[in-house]
Structure formats: structure tokens, C-alpha cells
C-alpha positions as CSV (number, residue, x, y, z in Angstrom):
1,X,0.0,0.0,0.0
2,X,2.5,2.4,0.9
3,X,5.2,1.7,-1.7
4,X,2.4,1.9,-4.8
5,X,0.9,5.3,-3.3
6,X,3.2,8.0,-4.4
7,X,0.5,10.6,-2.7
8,X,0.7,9.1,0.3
9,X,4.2,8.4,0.6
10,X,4.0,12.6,0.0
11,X,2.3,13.2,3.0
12,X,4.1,11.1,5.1
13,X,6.9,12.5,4.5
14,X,5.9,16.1,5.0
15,X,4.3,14.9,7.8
16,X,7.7,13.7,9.4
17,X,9.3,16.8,8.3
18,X,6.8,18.8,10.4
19,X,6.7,16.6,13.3
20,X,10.3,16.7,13.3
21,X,10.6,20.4,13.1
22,X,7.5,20.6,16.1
23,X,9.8,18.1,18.4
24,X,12.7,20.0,17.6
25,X,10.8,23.5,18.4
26,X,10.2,22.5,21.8
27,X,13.9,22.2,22.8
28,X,16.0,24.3,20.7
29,X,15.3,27.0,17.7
30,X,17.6,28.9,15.7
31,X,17.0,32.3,17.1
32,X,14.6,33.6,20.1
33,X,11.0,33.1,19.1
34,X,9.2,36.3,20.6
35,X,12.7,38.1,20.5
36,X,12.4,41.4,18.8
37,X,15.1,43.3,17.0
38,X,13.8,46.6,15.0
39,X,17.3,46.3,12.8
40,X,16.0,43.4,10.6
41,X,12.3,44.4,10.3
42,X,10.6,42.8,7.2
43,X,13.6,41.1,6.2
44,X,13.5,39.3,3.1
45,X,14.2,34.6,3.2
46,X,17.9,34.4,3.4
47,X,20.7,32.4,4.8
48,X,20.5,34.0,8.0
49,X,16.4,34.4,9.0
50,X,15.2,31.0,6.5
51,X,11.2,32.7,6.4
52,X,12.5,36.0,6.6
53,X,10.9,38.2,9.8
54,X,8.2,39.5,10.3
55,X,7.0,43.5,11.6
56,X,8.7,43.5,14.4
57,X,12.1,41.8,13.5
58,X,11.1,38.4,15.1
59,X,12.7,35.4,12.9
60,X,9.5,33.2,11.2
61,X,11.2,30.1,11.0
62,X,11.5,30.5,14.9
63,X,8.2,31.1,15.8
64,X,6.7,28.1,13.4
65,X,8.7,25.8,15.4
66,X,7.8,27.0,18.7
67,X,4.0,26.9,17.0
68,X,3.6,23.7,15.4
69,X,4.2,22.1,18.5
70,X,1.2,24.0,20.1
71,X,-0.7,23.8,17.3
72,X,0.0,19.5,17.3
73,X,-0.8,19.5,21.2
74,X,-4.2,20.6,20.4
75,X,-4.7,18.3,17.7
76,X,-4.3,15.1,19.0
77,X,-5.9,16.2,22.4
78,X,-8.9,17.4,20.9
79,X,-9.2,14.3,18.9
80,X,-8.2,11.7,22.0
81,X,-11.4,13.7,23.1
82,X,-13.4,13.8,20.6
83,X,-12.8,9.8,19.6
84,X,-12.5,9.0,23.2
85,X,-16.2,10.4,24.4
86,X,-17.5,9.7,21.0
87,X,-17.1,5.8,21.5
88,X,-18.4,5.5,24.5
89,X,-21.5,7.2,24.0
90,X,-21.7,5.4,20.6
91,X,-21.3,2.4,22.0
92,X,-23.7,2.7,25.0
93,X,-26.4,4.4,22.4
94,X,-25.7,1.0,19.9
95,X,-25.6,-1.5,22.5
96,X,-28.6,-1.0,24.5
97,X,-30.6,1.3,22.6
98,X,-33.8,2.1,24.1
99,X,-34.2,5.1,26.3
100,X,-30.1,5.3,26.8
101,X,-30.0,5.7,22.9
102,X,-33.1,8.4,23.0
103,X,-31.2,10.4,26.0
104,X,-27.6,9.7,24.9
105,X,-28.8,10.8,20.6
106,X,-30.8,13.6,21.4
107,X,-28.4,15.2,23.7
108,X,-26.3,14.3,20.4
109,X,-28.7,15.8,18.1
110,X,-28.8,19.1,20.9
111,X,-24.9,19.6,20.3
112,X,-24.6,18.8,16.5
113,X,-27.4,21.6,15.9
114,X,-25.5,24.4,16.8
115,X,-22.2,24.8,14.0
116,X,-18.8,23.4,15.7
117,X,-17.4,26.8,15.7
118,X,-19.7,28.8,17.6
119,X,-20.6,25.6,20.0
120,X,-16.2,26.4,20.8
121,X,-16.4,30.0,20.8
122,X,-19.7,29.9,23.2
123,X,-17.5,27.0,25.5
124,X,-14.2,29.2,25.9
125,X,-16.4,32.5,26.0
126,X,-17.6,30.3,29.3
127,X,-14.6,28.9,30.3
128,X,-11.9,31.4,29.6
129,X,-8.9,31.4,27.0
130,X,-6.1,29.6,27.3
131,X,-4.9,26.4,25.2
132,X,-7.0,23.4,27.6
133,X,-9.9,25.3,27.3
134,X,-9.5,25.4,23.4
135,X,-9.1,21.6,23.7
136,X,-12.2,21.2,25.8
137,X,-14.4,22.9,23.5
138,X,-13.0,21.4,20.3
139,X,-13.2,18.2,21.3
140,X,-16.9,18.1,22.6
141,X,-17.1,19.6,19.4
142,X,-16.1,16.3,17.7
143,X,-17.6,14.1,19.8
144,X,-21.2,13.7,18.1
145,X,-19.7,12.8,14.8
146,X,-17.8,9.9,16.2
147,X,-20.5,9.1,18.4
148,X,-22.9,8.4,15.5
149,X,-20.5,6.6,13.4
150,X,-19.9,4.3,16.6
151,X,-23.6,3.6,17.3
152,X,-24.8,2.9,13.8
153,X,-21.8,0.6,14.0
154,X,-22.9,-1.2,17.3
155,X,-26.1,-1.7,16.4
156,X,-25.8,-3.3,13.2
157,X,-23.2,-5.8,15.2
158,X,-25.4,-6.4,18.0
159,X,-27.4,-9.2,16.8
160,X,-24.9,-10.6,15.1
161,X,-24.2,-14.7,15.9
162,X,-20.7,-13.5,17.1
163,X,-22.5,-11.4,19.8
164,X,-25.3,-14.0,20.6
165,X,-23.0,-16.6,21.3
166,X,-20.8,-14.2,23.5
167,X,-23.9,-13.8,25.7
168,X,-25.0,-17.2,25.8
169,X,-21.1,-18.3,27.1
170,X,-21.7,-15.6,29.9
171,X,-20.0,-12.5,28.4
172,X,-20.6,-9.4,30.4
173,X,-22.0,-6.2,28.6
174,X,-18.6,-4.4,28.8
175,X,-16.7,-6.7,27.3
176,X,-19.0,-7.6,24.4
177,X,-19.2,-4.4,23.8
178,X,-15.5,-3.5,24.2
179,X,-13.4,-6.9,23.5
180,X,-16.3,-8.3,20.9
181,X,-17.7,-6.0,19.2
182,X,-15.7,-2.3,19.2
183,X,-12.4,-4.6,17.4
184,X,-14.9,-5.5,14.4
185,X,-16.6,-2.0,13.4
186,X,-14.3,-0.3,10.8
């Protein structure tokens, strides 16, 4: 798969480069990233500042490096979130259905009405700013999408023979749902 797809072997790449340059960013960059110097304002790509500088003389490269590393915190946090809540409530909502899957969905539907930005902007607005709360609010932002994808997923499984059997040997509901069925949704 990988060797044939010359797109994807592209974006890993790229990929690597960035999450090399976001590791590298968190312990050492080539010049001070919130330094100022009013001598090389606006200075053009060169040897010396690789992106140039920006209005007030700060080197870009610099600041990239000490950003990509925020900017990848966020990321995978909000997703770890967002996948992490998403199952559960998909898999509750799947599994049992009934009045957990009318509570659990139309608290779902609730969230997924409002658009993903202003549901964050209304959650930080609450909360405050600062990075975690930008992860909070992100991720419960993401959390219905994976939560429907999980339940439609469940339930289709749940009367499967795989899953009848499991009861019938004595299989507790968590680890149906977690050891039987969660390893064969896609």
C-alpha cells in the first residue's frame, strides 16, 4: 500500500518533516521566538532568517517551530477527546438502545445543531482562554460525529451470531461491547 501510493508516501513525508521540526521546536530553535530586533524588520528569506521576519524583526522560522508544537498539542488532544467520548457514547447508544439511545442521541442531536465553531467560541467564551480550554471545547465539538458513526456501528453488530453466542457463554456487557464488538466495526 504504501510503496504503490506515491501521494501518500507525499504526505508522510511532510508529515515527518513537520513533526520533526514541532519536536525540535520544543527544545532548541535557531533564534529567540518572541525576541524582537527593530534592525532586521521585514527582512527578506535568506541564509541567515530562512522565512524572513516578520513587523517586528522576530525570525518566522523561529516562531513556526515554537508553534507547530502548540498547534499539534491541540490536535491530538482534541481528537483523543473527541474519539475517546465519541465511542463511549456510541457504544452505549448502539448497544442498548432504548431510552439510553433516545437520551444519549438527542443530547447528540442538541450539540450537533449548533455549527462546531460557535458551540467552541460559546465554550471558551464560558470557560476562559487559554490552550486546555481550546481543547475542551474542540473536542466536545467532535464528539457527536464519532459518536454516531460508533452507534450505527454497534447496532448493526449487536445481533450478530458472534455477539449471541458471547452472551449465551456468559459475556458481560462491557466486554461484548468493548473486546467483541468495538475490534470488528471499521
Amino acid at each position: 500500500m504504501l510503496k504503490g501510493n506515491r501521494y501518500l508516501q507525499i504526505g508522510l513525508a511532510i508529515t515527518g518533516v513537520i513533526t520533526v521540526l514541532a519536536v525540535l521546536g520544543l527544545f532548541w530553535t535557531p533564534y529567540d521566538p518572541s525576541a524582537m530586533n527593530s534592525a532586521e524588520m521585514y527582512m527578506a528569506p535568506s541564509l541567515r532568517h530562512i522565512f524572513g521576519t516578520d513587523n517586528f524583526g522576530r525570525d518566522v522560522f523561529s516562531r513556526g517551530m515554537k508553534g507547530i508544537s502548540t498547534t499539534y498539542l491541540i490536535s491530538l488532544c482534541t481528537v483523543a477527546i473527541g474519539v475517546g467520548v465519541g465511542v463511549v457514547v456510541g457504544a452505549l447508544t448502539g448497544y442498548f438502545g432504548g431510552i439510553v439511545d433516545d437520551i444519549l442521541m438527542r443530547v447528540n442531536d442538541a450539540v450537533t445543531a449548533f455549527p462546531s465553531i460557535l458551540l467552541a467560541l460559546v465554550f471558551i467564551s464560558l470557560l476562559g482562554f487559554g490552550k486546555y480550554n481550546v481543547i475542551l471545547a474542540l473536542g466536545v465539538a467532535f464528539v457527536p460525529s464519532y459518536a454516531r458513526v460508533v452507534r450505527s456501528e454497534f447496532a448493526r453488530h449487536r445481533e450478530m451470531n458472534y455477539v449471541k453466542s458471547a452472551r449465551l457463554m456468559g459475556a458481560t456487557d462491557r466486554r461484548i461491547m468493548f473486546v467483541h464488538i468495538l475490534p470488528n466495526t471499521r
